[in-house]
NUVEXLUM-270891 format. One record per atom (N, C-alpha, C): x, y, z. Coordinates in Angstrom, 3 decimals. Each point is the difference from the previous one (the first is absolute). Example, Ala and Ser with C-alpha at 12.3 -4.5 7.8 and 13.67 -1.06 7.14 Angstrom:
2
FISE       xx       yy       zz
FISE   13.190   -5.690    7.800
FISE   -0.890    1.190    0.000
FISE    0.900    1.200    0.000
FISE   -0.350    1.050   -0.720
FISE    0.820    1.190    0.060
FISE   -0.770    1.090    0.730
***
This chain:
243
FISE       xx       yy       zz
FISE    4.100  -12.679   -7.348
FISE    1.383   -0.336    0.301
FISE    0.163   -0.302    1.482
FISE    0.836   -0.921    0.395
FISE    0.367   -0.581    1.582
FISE    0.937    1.177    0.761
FISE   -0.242    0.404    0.291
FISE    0.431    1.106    0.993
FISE    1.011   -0.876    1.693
FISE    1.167    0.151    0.187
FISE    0.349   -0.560    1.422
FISE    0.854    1.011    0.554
FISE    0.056    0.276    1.088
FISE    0.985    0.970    1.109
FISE    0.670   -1.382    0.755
FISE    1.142   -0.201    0.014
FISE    0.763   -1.254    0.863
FISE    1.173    1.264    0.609
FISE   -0.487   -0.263    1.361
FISE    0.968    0.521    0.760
FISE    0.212    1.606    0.059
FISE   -0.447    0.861   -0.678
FISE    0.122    1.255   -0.516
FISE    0.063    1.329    1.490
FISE    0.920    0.480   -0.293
FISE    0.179    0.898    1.032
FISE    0.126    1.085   -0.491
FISE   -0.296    1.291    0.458
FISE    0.506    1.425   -0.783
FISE    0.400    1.182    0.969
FISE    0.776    0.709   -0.159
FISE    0.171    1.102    0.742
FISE    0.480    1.236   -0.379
FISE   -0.704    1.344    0.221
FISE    0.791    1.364   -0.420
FISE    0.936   -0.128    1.068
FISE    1.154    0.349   -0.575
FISE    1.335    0.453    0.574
FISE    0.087   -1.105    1.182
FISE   -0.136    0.177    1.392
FISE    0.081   -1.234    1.218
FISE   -1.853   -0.154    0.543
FISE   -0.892    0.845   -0.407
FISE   -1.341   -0.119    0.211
FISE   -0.548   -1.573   -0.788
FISE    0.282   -0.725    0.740
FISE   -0.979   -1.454   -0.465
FISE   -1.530    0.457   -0.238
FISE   -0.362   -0.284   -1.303
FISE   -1.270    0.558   -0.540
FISE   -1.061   -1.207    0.159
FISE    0.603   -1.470   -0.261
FISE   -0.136   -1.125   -0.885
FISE    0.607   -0.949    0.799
FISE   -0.290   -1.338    0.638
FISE    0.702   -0.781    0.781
FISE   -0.597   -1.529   -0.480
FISE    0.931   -1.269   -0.879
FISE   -0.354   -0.802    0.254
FISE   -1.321   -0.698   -0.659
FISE   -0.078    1.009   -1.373
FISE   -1.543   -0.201   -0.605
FISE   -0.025   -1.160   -0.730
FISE   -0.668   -1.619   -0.169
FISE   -0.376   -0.663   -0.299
FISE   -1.147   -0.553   -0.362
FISE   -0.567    0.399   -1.809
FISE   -1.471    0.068   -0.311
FISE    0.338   -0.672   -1.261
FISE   -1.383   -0.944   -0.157
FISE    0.117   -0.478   -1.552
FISE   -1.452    0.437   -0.397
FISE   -0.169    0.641   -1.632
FISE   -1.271    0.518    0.000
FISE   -0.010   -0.409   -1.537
FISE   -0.797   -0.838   -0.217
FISE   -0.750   -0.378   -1.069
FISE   -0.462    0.974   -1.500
FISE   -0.113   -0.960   -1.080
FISE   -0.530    1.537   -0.843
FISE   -1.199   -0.301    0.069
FISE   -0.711    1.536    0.480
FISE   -1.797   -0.587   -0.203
FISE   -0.333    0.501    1.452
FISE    1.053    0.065    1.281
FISE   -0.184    0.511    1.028
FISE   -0.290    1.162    0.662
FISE   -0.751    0.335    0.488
FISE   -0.175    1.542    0.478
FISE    0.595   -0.140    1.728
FISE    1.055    0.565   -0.372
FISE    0.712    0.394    1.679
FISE   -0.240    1.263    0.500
FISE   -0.347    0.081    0.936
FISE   -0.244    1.382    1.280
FISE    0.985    0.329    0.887
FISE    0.543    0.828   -0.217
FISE    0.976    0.897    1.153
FISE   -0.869    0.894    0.974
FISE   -0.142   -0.418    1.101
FISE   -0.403    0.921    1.161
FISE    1.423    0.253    1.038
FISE   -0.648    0.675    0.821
FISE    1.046    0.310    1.286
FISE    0.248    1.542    0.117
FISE    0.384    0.482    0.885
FISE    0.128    1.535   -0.434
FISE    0.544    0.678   -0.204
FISE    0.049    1.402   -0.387
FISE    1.436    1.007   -0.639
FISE    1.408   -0.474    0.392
FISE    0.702   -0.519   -1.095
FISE    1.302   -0.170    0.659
FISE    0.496   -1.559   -0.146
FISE   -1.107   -0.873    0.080
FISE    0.616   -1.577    0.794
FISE    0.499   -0.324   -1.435
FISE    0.201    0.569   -1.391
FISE    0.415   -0.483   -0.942
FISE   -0.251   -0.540   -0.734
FISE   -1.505    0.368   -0.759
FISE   -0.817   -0.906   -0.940
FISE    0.042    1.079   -1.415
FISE    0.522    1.500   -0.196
FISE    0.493   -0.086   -0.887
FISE    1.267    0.156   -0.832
FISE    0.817   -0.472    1.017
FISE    1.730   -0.749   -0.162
FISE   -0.304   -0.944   -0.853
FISE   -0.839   -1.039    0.611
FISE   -0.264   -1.523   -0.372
FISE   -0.638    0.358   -1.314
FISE   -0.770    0.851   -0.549
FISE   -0.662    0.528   -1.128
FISE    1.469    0.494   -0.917
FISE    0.621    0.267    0.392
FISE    1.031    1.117   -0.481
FISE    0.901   -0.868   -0.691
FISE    0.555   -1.139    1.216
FISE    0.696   -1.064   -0.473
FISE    0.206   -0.810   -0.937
FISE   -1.655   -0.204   -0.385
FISE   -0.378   -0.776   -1.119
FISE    0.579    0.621   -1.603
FISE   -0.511    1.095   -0.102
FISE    0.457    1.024   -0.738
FISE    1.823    0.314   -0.166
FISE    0.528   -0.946    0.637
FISE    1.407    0.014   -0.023
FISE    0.373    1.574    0.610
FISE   -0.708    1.074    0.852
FISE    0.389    1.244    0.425
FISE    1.120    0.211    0.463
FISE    0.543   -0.810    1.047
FISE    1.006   -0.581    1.199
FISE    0.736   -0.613   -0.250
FISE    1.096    0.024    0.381
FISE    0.870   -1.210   -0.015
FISE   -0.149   -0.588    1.401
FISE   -0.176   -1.825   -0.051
FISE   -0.067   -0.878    1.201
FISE    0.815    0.090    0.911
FISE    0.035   -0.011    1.204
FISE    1.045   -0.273    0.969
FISE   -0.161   -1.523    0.390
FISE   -0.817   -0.602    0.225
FISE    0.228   -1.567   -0.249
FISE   -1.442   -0.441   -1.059
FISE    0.584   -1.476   -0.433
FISE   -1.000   -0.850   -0.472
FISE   -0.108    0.093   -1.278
FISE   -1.594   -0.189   -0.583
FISE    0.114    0.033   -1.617
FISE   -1.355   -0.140   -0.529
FISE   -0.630    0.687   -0.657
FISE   -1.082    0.517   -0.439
FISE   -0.290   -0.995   -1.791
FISE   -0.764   -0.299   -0.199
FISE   -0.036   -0.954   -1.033
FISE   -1.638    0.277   -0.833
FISE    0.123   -0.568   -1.473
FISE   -1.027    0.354   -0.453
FISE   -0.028   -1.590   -1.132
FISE   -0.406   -0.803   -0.032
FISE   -0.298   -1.044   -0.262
FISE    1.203   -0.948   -0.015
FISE    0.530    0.181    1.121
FISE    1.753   -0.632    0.206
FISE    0.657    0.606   -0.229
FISE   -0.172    1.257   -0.833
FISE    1.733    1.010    0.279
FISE    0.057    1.066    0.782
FISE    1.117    0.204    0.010
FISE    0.375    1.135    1.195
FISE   -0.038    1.710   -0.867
FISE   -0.823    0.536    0.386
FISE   -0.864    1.234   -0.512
FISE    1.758    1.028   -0.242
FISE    1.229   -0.414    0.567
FISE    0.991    0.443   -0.344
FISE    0.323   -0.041   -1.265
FISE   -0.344   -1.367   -0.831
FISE    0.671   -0.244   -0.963
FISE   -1.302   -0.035   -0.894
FISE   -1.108    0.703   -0.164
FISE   -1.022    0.655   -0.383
FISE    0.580    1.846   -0.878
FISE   -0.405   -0.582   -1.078
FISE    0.406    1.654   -0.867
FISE   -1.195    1.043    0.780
FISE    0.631    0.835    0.421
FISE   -0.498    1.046    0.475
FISE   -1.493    0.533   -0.197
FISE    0.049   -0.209   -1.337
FISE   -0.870    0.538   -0.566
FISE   -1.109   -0.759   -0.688
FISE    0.344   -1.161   -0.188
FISE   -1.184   -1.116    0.160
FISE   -0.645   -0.369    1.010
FISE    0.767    0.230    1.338
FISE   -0.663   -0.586    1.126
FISE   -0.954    1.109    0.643
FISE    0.318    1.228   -0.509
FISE   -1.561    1.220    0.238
FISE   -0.592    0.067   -0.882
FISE    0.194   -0.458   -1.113
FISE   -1.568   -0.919   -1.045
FISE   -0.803   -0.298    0.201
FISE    1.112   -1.634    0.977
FISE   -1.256   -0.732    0.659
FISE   -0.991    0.429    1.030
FISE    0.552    1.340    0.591
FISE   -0.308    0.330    1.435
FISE   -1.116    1.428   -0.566
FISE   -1.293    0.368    0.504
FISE   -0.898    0.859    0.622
FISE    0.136    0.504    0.923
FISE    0.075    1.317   -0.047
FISE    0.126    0.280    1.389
FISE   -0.537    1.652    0.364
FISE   -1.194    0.090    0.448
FISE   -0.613    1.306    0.454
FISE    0.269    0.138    1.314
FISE    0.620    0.971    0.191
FISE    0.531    1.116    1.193
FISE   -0.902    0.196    0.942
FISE    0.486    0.812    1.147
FISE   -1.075    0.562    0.560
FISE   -0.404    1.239   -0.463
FISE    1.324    0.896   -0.549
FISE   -0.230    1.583   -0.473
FISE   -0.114   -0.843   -1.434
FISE   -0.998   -0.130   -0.911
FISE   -0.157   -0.053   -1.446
FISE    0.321    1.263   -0.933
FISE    0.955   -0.073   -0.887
FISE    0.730    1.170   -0.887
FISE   -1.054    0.067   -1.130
FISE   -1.133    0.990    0.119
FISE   -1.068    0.051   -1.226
FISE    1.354    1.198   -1.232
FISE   -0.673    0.139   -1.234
FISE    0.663    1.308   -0.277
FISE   -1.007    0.255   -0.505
FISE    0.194    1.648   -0.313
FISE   -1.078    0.827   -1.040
FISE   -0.115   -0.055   -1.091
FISE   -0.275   -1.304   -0.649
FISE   -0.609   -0.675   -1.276
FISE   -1.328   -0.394    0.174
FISE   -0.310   -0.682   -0.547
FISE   -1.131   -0.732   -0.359
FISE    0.019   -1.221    0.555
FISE   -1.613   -0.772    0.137
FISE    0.135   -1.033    0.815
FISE    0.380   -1.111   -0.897
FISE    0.130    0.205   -1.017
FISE    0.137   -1.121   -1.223
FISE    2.059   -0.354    0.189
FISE    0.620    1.249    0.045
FISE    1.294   -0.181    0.153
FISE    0.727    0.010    1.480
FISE   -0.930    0.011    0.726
FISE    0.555   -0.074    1.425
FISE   -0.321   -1.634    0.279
FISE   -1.176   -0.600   -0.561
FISE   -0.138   -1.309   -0.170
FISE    1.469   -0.859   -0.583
FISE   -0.205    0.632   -1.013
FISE    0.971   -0.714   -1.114
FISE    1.534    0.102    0.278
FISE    0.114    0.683    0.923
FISE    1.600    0.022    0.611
FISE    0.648   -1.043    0.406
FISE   -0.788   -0.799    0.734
FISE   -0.012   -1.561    0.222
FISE    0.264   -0.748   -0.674
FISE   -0.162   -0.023   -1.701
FISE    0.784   -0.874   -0.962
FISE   -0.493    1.154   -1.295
FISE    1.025    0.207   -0.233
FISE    0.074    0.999   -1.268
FISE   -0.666   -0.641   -0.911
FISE    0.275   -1.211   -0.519
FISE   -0.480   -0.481   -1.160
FISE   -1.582   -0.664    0.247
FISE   -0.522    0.415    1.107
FISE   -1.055   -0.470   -0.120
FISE   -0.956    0.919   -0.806
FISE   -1.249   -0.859   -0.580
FISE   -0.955    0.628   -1.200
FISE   -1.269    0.576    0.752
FISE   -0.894    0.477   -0.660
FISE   -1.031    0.546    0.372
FISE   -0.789   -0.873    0.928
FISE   -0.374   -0.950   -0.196
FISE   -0.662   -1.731    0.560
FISE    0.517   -0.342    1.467
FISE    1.495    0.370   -0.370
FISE    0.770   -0.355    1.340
FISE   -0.475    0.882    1.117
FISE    0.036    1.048   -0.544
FISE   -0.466    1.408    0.794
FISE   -1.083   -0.170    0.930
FISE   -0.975   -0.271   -0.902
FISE   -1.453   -0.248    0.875
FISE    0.273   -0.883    0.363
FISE    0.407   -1.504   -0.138
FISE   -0.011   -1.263    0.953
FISE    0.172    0.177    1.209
FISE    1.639    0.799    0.373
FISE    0.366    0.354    1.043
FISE   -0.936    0.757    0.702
FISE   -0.618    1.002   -0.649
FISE   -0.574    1.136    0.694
FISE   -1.399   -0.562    0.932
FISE   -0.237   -1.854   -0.954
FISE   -1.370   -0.427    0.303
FISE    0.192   -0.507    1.531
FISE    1.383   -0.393   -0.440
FISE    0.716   -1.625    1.003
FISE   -0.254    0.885    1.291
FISE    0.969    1.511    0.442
FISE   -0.419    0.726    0.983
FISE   -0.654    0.874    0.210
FISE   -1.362   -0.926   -0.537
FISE   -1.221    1.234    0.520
FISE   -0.013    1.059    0.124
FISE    1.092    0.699   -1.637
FISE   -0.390    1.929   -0.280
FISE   -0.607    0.210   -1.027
FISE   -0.233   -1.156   -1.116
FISE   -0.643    0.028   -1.197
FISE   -1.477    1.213    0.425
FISE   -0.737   -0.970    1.046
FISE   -1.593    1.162    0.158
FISE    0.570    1.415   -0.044
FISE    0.946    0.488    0.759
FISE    0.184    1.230    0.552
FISE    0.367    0.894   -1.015
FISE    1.133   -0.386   -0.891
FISE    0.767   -0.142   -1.241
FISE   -1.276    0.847   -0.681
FISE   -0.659   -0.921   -0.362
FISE   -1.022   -0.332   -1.041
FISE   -1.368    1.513    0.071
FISE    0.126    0.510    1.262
FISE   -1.033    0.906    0.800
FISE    0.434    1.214   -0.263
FISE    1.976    0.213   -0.583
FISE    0.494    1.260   -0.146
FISE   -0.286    0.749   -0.972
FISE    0.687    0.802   -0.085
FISE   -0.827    1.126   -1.415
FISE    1.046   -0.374   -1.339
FISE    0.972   -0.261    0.148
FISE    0.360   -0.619   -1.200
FISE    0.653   -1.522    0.338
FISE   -0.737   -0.681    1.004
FISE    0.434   -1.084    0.643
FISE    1.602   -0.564   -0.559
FISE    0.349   -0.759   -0.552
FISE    1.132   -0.779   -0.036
FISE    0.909    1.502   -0.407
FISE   -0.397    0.914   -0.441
FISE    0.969    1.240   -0.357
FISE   -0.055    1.209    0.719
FISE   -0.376   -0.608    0.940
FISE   -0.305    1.340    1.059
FISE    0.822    0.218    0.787
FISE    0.912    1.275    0.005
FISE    0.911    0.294    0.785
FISE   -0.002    0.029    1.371
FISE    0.499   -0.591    0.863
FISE   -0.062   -0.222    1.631
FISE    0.664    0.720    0.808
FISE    1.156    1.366   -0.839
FISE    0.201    1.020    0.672
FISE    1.569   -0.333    0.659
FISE    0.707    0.936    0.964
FISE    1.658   -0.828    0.317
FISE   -0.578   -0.551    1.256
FISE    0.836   -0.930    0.118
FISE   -0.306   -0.938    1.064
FISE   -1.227   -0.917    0.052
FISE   -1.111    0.370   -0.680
FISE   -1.055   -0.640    0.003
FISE   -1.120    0.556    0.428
FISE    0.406    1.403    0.016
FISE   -1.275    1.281    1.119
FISE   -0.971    0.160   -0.186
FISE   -0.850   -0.334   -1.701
FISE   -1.279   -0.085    0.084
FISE   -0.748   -1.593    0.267
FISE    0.736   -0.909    0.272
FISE   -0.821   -1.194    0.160
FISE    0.108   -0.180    1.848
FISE   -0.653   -0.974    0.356
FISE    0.158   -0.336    1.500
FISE    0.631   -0.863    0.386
FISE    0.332   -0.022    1.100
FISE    0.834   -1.220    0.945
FISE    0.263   -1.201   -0.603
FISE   -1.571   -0.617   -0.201
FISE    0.034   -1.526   -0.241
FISE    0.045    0.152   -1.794
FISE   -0.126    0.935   -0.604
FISE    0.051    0.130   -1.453
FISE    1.312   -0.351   -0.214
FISE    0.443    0.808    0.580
FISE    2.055   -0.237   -0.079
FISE    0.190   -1.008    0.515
FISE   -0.403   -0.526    0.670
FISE    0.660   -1.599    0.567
FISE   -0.473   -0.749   -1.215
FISE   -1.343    0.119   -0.784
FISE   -0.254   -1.252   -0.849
FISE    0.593    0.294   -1.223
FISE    0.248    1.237   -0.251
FISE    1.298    0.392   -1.321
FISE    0.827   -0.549    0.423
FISE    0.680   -0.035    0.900
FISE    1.328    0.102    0.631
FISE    0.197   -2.144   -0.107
FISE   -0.875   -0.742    0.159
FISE   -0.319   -1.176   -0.199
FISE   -0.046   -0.419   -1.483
FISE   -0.865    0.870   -0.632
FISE   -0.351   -0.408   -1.165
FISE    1.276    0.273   -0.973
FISE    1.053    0.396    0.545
FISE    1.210    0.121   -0.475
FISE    1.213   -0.854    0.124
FISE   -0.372   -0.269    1.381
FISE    0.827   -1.229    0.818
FISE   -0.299   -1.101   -1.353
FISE   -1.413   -0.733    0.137
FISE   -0.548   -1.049   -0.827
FISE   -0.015   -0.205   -1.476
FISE    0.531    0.627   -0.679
FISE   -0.098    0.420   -1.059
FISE    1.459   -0.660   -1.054
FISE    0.918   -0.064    0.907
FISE    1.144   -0.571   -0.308
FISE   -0.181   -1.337    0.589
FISE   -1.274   -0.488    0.616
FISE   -0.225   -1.363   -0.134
FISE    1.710   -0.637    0.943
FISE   -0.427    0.752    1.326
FISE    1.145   -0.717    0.826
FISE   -0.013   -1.692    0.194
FISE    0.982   -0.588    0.335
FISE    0.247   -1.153    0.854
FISE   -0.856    0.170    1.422
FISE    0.959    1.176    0.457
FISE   -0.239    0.313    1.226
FISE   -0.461    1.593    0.238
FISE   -1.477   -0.048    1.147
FISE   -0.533    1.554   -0.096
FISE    0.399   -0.086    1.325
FISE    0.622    1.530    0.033
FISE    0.285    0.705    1.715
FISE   -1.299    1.372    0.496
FISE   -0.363   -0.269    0.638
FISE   -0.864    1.093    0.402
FISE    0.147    0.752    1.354
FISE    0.540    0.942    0.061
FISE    0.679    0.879    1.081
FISE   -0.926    0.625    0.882
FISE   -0.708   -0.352    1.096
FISE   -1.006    0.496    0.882
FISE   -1.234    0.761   -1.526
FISE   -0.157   -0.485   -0.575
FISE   -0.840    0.343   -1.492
FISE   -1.449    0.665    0.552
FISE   -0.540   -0.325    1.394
FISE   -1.329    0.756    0.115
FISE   -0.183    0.586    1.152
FISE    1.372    0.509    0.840
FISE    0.231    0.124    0.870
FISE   -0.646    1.519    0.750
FISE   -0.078    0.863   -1.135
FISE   -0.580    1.426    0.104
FISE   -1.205   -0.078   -0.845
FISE   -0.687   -1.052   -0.478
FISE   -1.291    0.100   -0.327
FISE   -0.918   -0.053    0.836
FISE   -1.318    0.125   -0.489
FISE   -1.210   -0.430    0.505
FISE   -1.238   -1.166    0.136
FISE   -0.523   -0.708    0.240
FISE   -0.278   -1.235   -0.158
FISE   -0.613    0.013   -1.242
FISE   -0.714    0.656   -0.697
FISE   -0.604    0.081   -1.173
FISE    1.240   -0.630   -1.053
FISE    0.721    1.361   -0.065
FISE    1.431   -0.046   -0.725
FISE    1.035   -1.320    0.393
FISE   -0.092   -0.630    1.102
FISE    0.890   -1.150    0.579
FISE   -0.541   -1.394   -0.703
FISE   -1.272    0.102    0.189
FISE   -1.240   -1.455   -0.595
FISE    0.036    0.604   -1.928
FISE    0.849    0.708   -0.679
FISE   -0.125   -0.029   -1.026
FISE    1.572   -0.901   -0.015
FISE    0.716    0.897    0.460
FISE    1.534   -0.700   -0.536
FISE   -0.054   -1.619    0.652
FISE   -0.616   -0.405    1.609
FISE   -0.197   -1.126    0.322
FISE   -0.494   -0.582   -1.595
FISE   -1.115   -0.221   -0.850
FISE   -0.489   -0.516   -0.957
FISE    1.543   -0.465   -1.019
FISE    0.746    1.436   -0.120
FISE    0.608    0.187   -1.110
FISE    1.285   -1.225    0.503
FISE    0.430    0.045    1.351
FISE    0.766   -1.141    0.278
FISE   -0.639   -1.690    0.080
FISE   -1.035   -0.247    0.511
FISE   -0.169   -0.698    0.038
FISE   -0.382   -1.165   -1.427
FISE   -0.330    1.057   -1.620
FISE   -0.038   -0.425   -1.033
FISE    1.848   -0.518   -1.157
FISE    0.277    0.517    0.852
FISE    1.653   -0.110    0.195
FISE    0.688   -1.501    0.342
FISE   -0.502   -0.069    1.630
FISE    0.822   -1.051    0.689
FISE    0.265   -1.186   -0.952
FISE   -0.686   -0.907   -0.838
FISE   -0.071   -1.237   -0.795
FISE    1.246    0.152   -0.415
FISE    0.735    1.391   -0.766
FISE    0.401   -0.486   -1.631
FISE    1.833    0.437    1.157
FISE   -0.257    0.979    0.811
FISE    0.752    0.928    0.526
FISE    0.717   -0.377    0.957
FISE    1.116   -0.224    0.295
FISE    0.680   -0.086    1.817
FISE   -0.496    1.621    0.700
FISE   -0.414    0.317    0.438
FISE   -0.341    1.160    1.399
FISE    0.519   -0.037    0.993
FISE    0.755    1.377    0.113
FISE    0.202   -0.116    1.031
FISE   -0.465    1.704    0.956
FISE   -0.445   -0.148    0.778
FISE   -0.458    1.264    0.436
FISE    0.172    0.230    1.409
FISE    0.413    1.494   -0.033
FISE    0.290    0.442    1.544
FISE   -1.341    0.454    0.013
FISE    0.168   -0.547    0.947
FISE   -1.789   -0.234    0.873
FISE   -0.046    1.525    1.114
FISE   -0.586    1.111   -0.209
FISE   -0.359    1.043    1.433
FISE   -1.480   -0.449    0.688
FISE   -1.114   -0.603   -1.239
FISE   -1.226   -0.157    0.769
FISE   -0.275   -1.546   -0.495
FISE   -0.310   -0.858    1.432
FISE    0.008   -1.265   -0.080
FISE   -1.134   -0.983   -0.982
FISE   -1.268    1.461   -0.164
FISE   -0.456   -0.472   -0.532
FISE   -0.108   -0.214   -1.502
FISE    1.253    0.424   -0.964
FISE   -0.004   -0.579   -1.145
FISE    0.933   -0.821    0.301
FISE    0.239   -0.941    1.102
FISE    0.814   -1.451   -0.761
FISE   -0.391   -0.839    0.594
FISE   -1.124   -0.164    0.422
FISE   -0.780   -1.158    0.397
FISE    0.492   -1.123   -0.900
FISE   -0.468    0.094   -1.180
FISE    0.061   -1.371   -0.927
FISE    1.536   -0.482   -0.549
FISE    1.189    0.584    0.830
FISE    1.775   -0.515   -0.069
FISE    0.269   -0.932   -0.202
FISE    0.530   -0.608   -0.123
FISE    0.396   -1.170   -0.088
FISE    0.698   -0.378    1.101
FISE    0.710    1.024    0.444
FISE    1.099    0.331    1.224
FISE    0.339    1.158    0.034
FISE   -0.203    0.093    1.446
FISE    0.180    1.431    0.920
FISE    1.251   -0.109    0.374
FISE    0.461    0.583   -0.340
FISE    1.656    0.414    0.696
FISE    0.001    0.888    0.913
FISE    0.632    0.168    1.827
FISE   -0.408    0.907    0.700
FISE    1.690    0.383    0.180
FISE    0.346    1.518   -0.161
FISE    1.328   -0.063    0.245
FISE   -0.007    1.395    1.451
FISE    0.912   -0.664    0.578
FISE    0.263    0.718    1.385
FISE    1.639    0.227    0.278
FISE    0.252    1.217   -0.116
FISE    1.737    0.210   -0.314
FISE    0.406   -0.994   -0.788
FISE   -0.202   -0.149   -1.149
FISE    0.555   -0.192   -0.830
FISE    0.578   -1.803   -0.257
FISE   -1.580   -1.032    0.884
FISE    0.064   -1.165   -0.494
FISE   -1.569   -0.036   -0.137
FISE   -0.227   -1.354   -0.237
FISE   -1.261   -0.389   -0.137
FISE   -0.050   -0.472    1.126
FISE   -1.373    0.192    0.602
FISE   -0.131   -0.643    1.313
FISE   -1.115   -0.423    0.172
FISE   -1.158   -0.578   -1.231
FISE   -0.858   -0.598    0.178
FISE   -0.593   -0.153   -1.759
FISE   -0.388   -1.203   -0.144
FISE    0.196    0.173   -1.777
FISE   -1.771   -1.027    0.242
FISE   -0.432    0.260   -0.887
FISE   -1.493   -0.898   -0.479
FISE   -0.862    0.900   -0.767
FISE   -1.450   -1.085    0.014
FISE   -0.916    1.114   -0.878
FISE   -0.983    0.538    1.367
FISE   -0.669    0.810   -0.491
FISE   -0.884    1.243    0.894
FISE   -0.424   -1.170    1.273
FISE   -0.773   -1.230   -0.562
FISE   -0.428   -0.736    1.231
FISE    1.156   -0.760    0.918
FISE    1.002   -0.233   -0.704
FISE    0.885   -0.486    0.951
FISE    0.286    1.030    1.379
FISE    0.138    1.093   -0.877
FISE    0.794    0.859    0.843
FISE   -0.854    0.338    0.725
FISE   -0.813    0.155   -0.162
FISE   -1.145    0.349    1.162
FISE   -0.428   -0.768    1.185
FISE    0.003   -1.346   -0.780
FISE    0.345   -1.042    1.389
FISE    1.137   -0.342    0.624
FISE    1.070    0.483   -0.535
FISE    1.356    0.298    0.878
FISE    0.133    1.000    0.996
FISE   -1.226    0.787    0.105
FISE   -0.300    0.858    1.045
FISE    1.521    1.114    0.552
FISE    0.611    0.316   -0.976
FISE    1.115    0.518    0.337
FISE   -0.126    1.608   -0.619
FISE    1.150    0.305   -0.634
FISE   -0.184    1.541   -0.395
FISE   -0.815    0.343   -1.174
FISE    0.310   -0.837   -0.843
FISE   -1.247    0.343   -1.281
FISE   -1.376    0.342    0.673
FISE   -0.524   -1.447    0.570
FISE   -1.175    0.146    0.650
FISE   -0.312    1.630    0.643
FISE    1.104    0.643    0.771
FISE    0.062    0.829    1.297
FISE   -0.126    1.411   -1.189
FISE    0.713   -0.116   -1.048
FISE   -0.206    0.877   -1.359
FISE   -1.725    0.088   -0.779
FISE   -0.147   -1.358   -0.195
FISE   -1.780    0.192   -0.254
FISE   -0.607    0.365    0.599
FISE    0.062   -0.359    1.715
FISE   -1.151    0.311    0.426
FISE   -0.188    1.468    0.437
FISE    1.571    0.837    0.038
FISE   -0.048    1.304    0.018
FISE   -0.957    0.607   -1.039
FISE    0.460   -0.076   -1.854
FISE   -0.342    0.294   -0.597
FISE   -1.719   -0.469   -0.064
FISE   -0.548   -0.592    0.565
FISE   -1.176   -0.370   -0.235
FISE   -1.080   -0.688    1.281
FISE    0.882    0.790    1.323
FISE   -0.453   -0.266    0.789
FISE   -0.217   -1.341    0.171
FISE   -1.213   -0.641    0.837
FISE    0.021   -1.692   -0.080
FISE   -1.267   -0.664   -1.480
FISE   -0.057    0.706   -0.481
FISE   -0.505   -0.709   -1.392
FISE    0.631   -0.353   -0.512
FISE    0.383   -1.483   -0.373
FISE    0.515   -0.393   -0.310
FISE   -0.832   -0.820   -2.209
FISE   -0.264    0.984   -0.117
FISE   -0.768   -0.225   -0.959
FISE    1.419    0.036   -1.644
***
């Protein structure tokens, strides 16, 4: 689905969150939100989701205005894993399946394959029926992020949101869910708040937001030869390898 922000502004109470946002994003696109705590990349996440009401402009989803969108069709279309992921103390088969009730056994594993938890799944003691405890306390970090995905995907979004998704992992655990997105991007609009630069190399477009505009938009190589803050952001995170 065509995704556009024309003009879009937002604000709690007189705090301008959001200034002036103008983006058109393709279906099939994987967009990156960087910038840091605060500049408003998951407002702009939030927005989409109809969370807010606009203070200017108009938010659109293949030409209409996400206002006049039934509520409840338009988070159908939408995926969207958190940064805190809500496991419960069921089983991994129904913490999956929360994501679309009516999905069947088939559906189950597809999803579970799509984000790379099927192996892990598969390794448990009563794998697909194995209880994961409240919150998710016997599995790990990146286990819960690829449940927490494989739930998102499952209802077969329009559009997937991924909320700093590997942000407290480990590279092991980061290069699994990296896989699990990147088998995604084709069918999927993406959009992901980016904490480590190195899962969004392959964007389509980098969105850099700084109080709450964009202030430098391309893919990884543009921006890097724009020699500006993205750049000044990589090369922190990765020193001067620019690999």
């Amino acid at each position: 689905d065509k995704l556009e922000f024309k003009g879009v502004s937002f604000a709690y109470e007189d705090n301008n969150v959001l200034s002036d946002i103008n983006i058109d994003i393709k279906k099939g696109d994987f967009i990156a939100l960087v910038g840091e705590s605060g500049s408003g990349k998951t407002t702009f996440s939030d927005l989409i989701l109809n969370f807010h009401e606009l203070k200017n402009g108009v938010i659109l989803i293949n030409d209409i205005d996400i206002k006049n969108i039934n509520i409840n069709s338009l988070r159908d279309k939408i995926g969207l894993v958190p940064q805190d992921n809500i496991l419960f103390n069921d089983t991994v088969y129904n913490n999956i399946k929360l994501g679309n009730p009516i999905a069947d056994e088939s559906m189950i594993y597809e999803s579970a394959k799509k984000a790379n938890a099927y192996e892990f799944i598969d390794k448990m003691p009563d794998r697909f029926q194995t209880h994961i405890g409240e919150k998710g306390v016997k599995i790990s970090g990146g286990q819960k992020q690829r449940l927490a995905i494989a739930r998102a995907i499952i209802k077969n979004p329009d559009i997937l949101i991924l909320d700093e998704a590997t942000s407290a992992l480990d590279s092991k655990s980061e290069n699994k869910i990296q896989s699990a997105i990147d088998s995604l991007s084709n069918e999927t609009t993406l959009i992901v708040i980016a904490h480590r630069l190195s899962t969004i190399k392959k964007a389509t477009q980098i969105l850099f937001f700084d109080n709450g505009r964009i202030i430098e938009k391309g893919t990884h190589e543009e921006l890097m030869n724009m020699n500006k803050k993205y750049k000044k952001l990589h090369d922190l995170q990765f020193g001067d390898n620019h690999e």
